[in-house]
C-alpha positions as CSV (number, residue, x, y, z in Angstrom):
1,X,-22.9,-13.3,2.9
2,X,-21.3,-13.6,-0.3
3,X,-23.7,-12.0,-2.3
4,X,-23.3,-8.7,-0.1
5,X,-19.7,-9.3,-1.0
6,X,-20.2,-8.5,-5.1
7,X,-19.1,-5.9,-7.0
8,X,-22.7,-3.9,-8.7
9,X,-22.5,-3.9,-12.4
10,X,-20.7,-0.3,-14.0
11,X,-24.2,0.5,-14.5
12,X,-24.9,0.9,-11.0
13,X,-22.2,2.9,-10.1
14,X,-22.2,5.9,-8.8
15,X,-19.6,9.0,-8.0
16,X,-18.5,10.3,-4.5
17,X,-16.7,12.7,-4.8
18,X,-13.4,12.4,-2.4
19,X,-11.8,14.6,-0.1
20,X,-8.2,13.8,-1.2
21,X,-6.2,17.0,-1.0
22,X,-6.8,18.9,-3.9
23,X,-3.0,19.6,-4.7
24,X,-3.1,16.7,-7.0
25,X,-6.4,16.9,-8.9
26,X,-5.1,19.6,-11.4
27,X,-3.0,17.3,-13.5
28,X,-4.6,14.5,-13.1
29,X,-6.1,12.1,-15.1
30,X,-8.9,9.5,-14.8
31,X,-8.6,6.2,-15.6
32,X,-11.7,4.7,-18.0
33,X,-12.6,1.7,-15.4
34,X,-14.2,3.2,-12.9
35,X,-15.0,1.7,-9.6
36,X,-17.7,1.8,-6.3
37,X,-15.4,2.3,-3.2
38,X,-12.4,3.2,-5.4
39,X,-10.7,6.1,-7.4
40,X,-8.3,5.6,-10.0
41,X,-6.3,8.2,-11.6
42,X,-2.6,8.9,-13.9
43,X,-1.4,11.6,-11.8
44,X,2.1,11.6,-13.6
45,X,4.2,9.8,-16.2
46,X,4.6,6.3,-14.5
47,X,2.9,6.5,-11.8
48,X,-1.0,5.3,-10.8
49,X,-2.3,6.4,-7.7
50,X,-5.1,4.7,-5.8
51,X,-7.2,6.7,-3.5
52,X,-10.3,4.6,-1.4
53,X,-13.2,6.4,-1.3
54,X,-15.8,5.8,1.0
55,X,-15.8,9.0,2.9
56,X,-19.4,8.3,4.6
57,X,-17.5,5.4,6.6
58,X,-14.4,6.9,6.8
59,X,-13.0,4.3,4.5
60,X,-14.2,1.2,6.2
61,X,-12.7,-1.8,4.4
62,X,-14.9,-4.3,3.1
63,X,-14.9,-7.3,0.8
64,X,-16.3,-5.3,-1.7
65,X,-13.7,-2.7,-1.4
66,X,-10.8,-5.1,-1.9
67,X,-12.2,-6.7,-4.7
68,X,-12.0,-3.3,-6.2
69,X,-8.4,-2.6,-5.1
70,X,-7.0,-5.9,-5.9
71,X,-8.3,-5.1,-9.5
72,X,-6.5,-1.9,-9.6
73,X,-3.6,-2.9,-8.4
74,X,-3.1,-5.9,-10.7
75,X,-3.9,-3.8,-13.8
76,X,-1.1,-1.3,-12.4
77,X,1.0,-4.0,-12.2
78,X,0.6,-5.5,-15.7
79,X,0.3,-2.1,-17.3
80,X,3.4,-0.9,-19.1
81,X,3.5,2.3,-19.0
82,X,3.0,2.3,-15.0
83,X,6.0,1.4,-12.9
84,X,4.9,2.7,-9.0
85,X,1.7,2.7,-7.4
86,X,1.0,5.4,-4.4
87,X,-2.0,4.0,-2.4
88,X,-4.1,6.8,0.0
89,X,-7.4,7.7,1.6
90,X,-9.0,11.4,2.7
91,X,-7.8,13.8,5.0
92,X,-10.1,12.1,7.6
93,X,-9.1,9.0,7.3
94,X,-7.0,6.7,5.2
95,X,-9.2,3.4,6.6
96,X,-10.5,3.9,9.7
97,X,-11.1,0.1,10.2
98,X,-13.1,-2.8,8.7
99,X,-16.5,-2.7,7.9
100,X,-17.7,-4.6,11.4
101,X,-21.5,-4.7,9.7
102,X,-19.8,-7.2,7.6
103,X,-18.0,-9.8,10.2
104,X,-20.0,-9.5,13.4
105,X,-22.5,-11.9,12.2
106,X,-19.7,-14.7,11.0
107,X,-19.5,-17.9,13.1
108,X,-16.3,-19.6,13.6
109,X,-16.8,-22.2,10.8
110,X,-18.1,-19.7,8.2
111,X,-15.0,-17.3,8.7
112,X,-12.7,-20.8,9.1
113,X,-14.4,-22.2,5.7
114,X,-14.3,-19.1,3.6
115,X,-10.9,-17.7,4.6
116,X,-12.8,-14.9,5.6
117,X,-10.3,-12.0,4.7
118,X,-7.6,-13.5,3.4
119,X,-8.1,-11.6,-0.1
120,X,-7.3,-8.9,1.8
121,X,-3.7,-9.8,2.1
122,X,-3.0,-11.9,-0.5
123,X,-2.4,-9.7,-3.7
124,X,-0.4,-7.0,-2.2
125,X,3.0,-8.9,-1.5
126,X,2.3,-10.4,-4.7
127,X,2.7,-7.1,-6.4
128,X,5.8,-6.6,-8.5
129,X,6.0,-2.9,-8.7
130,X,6.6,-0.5,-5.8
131,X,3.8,0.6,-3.7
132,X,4.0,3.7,-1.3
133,X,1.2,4.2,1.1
134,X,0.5,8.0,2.0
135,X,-1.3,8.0,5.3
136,X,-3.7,10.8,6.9
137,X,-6.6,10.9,9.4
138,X,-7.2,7.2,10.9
139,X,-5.3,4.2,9.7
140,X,-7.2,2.1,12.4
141,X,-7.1,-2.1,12.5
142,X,-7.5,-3.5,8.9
143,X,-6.6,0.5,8.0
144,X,-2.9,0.0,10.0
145,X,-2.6,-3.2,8.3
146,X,-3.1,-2.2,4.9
147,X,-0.8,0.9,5.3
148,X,1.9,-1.8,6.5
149,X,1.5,-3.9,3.4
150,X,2.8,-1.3,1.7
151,X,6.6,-1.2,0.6
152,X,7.3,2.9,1.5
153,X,4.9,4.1,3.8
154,X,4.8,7.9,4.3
155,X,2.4,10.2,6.7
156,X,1.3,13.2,8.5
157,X,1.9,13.9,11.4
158,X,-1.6,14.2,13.0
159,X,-2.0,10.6,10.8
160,X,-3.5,7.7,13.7
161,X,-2.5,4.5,13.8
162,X,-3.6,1.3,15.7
163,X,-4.7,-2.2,16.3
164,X,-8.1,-1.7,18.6
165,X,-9.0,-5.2,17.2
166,X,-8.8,-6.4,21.4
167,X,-11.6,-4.1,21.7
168,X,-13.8,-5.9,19.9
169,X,-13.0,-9.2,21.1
170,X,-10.5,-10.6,18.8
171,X,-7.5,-9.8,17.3
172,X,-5.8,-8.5,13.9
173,X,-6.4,-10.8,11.3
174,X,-4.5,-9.1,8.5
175,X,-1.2,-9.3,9.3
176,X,-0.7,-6.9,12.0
177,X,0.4,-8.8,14.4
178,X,3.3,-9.9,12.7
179,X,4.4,-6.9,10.6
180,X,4.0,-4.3,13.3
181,X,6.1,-6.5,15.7
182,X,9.0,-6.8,13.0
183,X,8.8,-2.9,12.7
184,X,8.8,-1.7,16.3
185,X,9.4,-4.7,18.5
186,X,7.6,-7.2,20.4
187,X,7.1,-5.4,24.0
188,X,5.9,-2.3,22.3
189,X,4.0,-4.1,19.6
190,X,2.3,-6.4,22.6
191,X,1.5,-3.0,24.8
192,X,-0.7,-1.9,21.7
193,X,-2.2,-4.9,20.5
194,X,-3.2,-5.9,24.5
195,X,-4.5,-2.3,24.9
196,X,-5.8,-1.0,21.5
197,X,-4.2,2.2,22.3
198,X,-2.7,4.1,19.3
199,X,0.0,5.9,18.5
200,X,0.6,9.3,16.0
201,X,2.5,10.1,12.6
202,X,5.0,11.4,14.6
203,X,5.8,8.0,16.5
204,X,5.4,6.5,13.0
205,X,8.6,7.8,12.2
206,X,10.1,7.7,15.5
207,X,9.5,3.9,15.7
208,X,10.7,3.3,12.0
209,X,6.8,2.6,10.2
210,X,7.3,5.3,8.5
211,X,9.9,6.7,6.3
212,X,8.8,9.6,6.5
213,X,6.6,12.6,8.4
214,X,5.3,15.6,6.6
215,X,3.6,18.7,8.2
216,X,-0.2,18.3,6.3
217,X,-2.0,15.8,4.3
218,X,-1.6,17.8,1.0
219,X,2.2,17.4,1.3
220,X,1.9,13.9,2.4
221,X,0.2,13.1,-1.0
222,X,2.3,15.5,-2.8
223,X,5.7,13.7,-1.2
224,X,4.4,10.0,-2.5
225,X,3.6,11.2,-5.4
226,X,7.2,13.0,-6.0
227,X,9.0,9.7,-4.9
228,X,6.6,7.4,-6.6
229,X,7.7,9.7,-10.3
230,X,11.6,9.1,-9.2
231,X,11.0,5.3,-8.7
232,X,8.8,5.2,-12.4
233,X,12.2,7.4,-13.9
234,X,14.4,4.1,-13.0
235,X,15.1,0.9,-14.9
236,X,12.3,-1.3,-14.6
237,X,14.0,-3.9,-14.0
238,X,16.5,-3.0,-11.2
239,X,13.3,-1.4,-9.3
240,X,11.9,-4.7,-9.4
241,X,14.9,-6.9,-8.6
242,X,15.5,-4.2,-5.6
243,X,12.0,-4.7,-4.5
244,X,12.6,-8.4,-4.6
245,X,15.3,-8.8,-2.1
246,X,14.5,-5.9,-0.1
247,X,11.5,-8.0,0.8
248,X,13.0,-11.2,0.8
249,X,14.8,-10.3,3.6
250,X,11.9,-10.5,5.6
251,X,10.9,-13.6,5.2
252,X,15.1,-15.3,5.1
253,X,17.8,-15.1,7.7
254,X,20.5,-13.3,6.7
255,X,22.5,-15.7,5.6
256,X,20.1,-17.3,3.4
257,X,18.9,-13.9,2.1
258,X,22.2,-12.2,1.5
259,X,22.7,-15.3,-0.9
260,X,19.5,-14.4,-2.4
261,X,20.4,-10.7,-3.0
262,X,24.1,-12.0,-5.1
263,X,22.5,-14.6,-7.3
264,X,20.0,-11.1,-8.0
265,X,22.4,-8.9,-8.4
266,X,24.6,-11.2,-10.7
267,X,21.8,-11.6,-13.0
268,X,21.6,-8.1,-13.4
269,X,24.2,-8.4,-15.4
270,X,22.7,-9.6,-18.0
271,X,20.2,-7.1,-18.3
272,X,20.5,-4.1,-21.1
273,X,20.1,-2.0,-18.1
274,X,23.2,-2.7,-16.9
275,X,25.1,-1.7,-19.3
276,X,23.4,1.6,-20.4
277,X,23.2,2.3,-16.8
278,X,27.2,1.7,-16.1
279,X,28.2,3.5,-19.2
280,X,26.2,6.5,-18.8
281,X,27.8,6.6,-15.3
282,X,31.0,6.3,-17.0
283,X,30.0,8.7,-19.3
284,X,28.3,11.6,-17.4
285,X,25.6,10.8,-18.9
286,X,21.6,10.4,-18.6
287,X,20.9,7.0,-18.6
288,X,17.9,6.1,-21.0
289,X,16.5,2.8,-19.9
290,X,15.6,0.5,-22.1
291,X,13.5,-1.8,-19.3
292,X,15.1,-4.4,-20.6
């Protein structure tokens, strides 16, 4: 099992070329790592943008895959010169599942004694910089769950979303159980989960997943791409410390997290970005961050 799970050496790779919408391929740039089930590009000042690419199966998640995007995400995040991350599939599909050739086999103890998937969750919240998923086609099981790992999600609306995992005999393993229950309530969350129906771009927003809906995949890209350049133009570390208890209060009660969010927001203070921030304001000025 594991060796099917192994990245082939750069030598081995080989290009696919993606069906992204091709409103952001003009000014982009490649990255020099390149990747299997991955593309990585510079698309703007600041920004990275992460697009999976294994159109054949419609962006099946695998082991292999996530090995890939935990690598990318982690140099994002210790890269300078990058400060938000936007995260997206094809027009088809952003991840229309996990790669079921992969588990189906798996006995209980294997998947128990490996922590079979758990890579799969376990860098995301762990990365410091802001990412926004832009959703089209299917976001389907694993697909949904990644999409909701993200911290902005945006979508089309003809994007599909779900958790058919009951369908197959078990249930979602990645966190969607608990992060699409906090987002849209447990009656509705239990109706889907139970049934493996799914539900459209247009309930995304509805239902509060998503932040926000555009017309076509093209301006879905194009709108995380234009937020994701706004988020790189602030102070590096406000996005951060905003990011921080944003999440936090997910996992406090409010009490506890609103406690949280002041000792933050009094150590701001001390930052340089502070003051250049407060005295450009003062000012009428543009501030000119010093990340520090």
């Amino acid at each position: 099992m594991a060796s099917r799970c192994l990245v082939r050496p750069l030598c081995a790779f080989r290009y696919i070329p993606s069906s992204l919408p091709r409103l952001v391929r003009p000014y982009s740039q490649p990255m020099t790592k390149t990747y299997e089930n991955i593309l990585v590009e510079l698309p703007k000042t600041g920004v990275g943008l992460i697009t999976l690419n294994r159109p054949r199966a419609l962006n099946a998640l695998s082991t292999a895959l996530f090995i890939e995007l935990n690598d990318a995400l982690q140099n994002f995040d210790n890269d300078d010169s990058t400060n938000a991350i936007v995260l997206t599939g094809s027009k088809k599909a952003f991840a229309a599942g996990a790669d079921i050739k992969e588990m189906k086999d798996l006995s209980f103890s294997e998947a128990y004694n490996t922590n079979f998937i758990a890579s799969w969750s376990s860098t995301i919240p762990n990365i410091r910089k802001p990412i926004i998923a832009a959703v089209n086609g299917h976001a389907l099981g694993g697909g949904c769950e990644l999409a909701l790992m993200a911290d902005i999600l945006y979508c089309s609306s003809s994007a599909t979303f779900g958790q058919p995992e009951i369908k197959l005999g078990i249930i979602p393993g990645a966190g969607g159980s608990q992060r699409l229950t906090a987002l849209i309530g447990k009656s509705r969350a239990m109706k889907l989960i139970l049934t493996g129906n799914t539900f459209s771009g247009t309930e995304a927003g509805q239902w509060g997943v998503a932040a926000r809906v555009f017309d076509s995949a093209e301006d879905c890209v194009q709108g995380a791409l234009e937020t994701a350049g706004k988020i790189a133009g602030m102070s590096k570390v406000s996005v951060r410390a905003a990011k921080e208890v944003v999440n936090k209060s997910q996992d406090a009660g409010l009490r506890e997290g609103l406690d949280y969010e002041r000792k933050v927001f009094h150590g701001l203070f001390g930052s340089m970005d502070q003051k250049i921030g407060m005295s450009a304001f003062v000012d009428k000025k543009k501030p000119e961050w010093s990340n520090k």
